[in-house]
N, C-alpha and C positions, 0 to 999 in steps of 0.2 A: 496461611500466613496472614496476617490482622493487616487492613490497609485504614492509615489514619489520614486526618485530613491532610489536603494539599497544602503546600508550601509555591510560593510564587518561584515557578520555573527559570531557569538563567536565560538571558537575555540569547538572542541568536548571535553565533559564532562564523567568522569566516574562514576557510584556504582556497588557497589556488592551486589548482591540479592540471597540468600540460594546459597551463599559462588561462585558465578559466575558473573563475566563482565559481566556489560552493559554499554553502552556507548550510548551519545544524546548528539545533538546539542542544545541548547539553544539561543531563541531571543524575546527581548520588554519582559524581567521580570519583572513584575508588570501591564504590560497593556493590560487592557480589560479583554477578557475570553479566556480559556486555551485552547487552541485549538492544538491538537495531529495529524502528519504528519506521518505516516506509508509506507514504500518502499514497493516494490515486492521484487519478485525472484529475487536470487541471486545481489540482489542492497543495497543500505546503504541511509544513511541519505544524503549524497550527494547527491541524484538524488533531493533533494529539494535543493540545494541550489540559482538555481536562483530564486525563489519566499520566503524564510521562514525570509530575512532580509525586504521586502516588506510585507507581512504577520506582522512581528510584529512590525511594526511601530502603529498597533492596536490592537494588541493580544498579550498574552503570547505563544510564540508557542517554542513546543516541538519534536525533530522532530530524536526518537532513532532507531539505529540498531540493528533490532531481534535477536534474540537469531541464531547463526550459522551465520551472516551475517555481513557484515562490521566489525567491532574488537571487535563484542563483543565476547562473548563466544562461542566455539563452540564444546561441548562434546560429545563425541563419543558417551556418553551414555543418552543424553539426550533427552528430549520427545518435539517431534517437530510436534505434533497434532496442528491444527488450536485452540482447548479448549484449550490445553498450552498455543499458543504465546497470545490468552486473556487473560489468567490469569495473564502472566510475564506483561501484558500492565497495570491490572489492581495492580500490585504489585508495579511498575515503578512509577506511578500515583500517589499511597497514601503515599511512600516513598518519592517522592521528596513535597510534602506536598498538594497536590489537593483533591479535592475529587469532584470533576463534571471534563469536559470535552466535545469539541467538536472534534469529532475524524473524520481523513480523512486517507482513505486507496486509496492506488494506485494500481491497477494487485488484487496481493496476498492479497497484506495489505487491500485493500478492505473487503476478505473474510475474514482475524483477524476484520478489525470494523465491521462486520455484528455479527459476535459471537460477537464481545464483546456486542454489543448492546441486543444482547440476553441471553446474561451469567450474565451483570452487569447493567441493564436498569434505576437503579437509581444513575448510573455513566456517563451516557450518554445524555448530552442536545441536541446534532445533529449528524448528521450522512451525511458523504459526501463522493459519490464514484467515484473514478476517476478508467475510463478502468477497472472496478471492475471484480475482478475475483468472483466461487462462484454463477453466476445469468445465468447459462445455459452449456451446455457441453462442446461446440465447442469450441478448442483453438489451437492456432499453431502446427503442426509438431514437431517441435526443442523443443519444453516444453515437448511432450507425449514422445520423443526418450528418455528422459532424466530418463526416468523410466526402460528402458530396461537396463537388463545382461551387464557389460559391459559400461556402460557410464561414469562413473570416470575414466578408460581407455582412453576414448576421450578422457574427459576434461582433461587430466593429458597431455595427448599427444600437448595440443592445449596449455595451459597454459605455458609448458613448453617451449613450444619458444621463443624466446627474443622477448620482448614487440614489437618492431617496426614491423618485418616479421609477429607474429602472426596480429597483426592491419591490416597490409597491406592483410591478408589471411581474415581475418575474415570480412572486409569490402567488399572485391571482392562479398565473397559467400553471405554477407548477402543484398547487394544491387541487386541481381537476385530474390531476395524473396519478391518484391517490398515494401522495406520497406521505410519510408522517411528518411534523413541522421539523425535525430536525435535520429529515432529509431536505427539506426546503432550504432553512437557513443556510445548510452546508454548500447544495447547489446554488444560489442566488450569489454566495458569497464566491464562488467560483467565476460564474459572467461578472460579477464586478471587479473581479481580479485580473480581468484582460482588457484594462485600458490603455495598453499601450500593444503595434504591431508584432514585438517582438513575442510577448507574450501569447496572441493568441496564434499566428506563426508557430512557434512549438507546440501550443496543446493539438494543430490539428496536424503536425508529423507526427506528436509522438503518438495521439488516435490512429491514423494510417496506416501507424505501422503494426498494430494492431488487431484492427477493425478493417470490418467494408460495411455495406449497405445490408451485405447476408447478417453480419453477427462479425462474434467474436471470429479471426481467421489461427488465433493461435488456438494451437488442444495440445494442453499438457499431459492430459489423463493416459495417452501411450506412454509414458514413462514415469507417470508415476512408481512403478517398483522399484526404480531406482534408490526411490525417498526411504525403501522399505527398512532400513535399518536406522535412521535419522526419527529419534521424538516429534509430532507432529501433531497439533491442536488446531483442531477447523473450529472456527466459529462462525453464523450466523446470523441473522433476524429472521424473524418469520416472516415478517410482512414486508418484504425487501423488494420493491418494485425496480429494482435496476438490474439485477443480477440475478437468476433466479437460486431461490435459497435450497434448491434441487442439487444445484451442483457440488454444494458443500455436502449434503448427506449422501450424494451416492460418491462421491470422494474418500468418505470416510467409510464408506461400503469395501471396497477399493485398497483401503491400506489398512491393512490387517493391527493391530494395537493402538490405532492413532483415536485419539481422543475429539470428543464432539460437541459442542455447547451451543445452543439454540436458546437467541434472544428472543420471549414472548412479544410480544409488542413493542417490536424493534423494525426497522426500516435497514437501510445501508451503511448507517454509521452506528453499530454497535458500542463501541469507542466511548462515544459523543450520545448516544442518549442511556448509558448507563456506566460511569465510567469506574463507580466502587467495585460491583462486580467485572466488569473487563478486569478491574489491576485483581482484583481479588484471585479471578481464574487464572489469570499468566503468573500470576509469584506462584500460585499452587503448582502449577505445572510444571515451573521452572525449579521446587524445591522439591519434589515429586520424579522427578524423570535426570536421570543422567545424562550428561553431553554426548554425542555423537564420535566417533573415534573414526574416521576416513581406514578404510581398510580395502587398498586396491585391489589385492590378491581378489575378496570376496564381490567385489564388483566388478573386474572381469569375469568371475562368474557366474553372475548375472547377466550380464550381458550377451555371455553365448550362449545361457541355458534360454533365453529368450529369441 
């Protein structure tokens, strides 16, 4: 399917869901199938915006900021389990009037579409994971710190700098960590994005909940079978210093037809350092592969033959 250039994406959108912002982009209302765009840590619907006006030149895509992230809400008191941000996707969803969806998570947002797809499976026609979090331990340094005594201290400390010197500090330290510039810009624009309590308050529950100092504490990979009848696209970088780019291929080891795309010379934002080919591969896929049809009967029987 031919992806032409972008078109300047709709402005961000708001609702209020059991009385809290949430906030989404929206693009190509009306066309094709509804296909949901989910950030990681501490990032927003912006980190889609060089692909989501490409994207929906075919699709309705939707492409909102979690709860604690970008403007939407972020309550001190609120429940920032991976089952939560499913459920707020899955509340997002039937409010703004859908009720199927093809969902792509990035990092974290991966590990929300892996639950959703097991929380809500006759909501779910595909499942695509970019740099997925969720599908093995192993993860950055800088993500496990983020759980220790003490870490809103940093980021308060880091935030609080004036935008340009923090940039200029957080680019030095973060190109030692050999990451590619795109991974930099992405992260740097992340500590700048918590200059306010609330926000970095959320990014280190919804880390926590997450994360320890070991690694990743969630593992999806024991049910992956579930996904086994659900279209599924992993994607990649090769040189993805955050997440290792392991867990995607033996994921795709793992589920039998699911499809596989590895960025050469890519870091953790696939997305965002090539985004022709990202919309390129997700309209293939998406005009490529049939929606997913929820069939309880056959997953109870999975379930006991496991």
């Amino acid at each position: 399917m031919p992806v032409t250039s972008a078109s300047e994406p709709a402005a961000e959108q708001e609702i209020h869901l059991h009385g809290q912002r949430f906030t989404y982009r929206e693009h190509g209302a009306g066309k094709g199938p509804v296909v949901v765009l989910l950030h990681g840590l501490a990032g927003s619907s912006g980190t889609w915006l060089p692909v989501l006006p490409l994207i929906g030149e075919h699709a309705h895509v939707i492409a909102p900021d979690l709860l604690g992230h970008g403007h939407s809400a972020k309550p001190r008191s609120g429940d920032y389990s991976i089952g939560a941000y499913a459920a707020s996707l899955r509340d997002l969803l039937l409010a703004l009037g859908h009720d199927r969806a093809t969902i792509v998570g990035h990092s974290f947002g991966g590990g929300v579409a892996l639950q959703f797809a097991y929380q809500f499976p006759e909501l779910t026609e595909r499942l695509v994971l970019v740099a997925s979090g969720g599908l093995g331990s192993e993860v950055t340094l800088a993500l496990r710190a983020a759980t220790l005594p003490g870490s809103t201290l940093v980021l308060k400390l880091l935030a609080n700098l004036t935008p340009r010197p923090v940039g200029r500090f957080v680019h030095q330290v973060l190109r030692r960590a050999l990451l590619t510039a795109t991974d930099v810009d992405e992260f740097a624009r992340a500590i700048t994005s918590m200059s306010d309590q609330e926000a970095r308050d959320a990014f280190v529950y919804a880390t926590r909940g997450v994360l320890d100092i070991s690694g990743q504490r969630l593992d999806a990979t024991g049910k992956l079978y579930l996904a086994e009848e659900i279209p599924v696209l992993l994607i990649g970088g090769r040189d993805d210093a955050c997440i290792p780019v392991e867990h995607t291929i033996q994921t795709h080891e793992q589920l039998p037809g699911s499809r596989l795309e590895l960025f050469e010379r890519t870091g953790h934002f696939p997305h965002a350092d090539h985004p022709y080919r990202f919309a390129h591969t997700l309209l293939d896929f998406l005009a490529t592969t049939q929606p997913a049809q929820a069939d309880l009967e056959a997953l109870r029987h999975r379930l006991r033959s496991r």
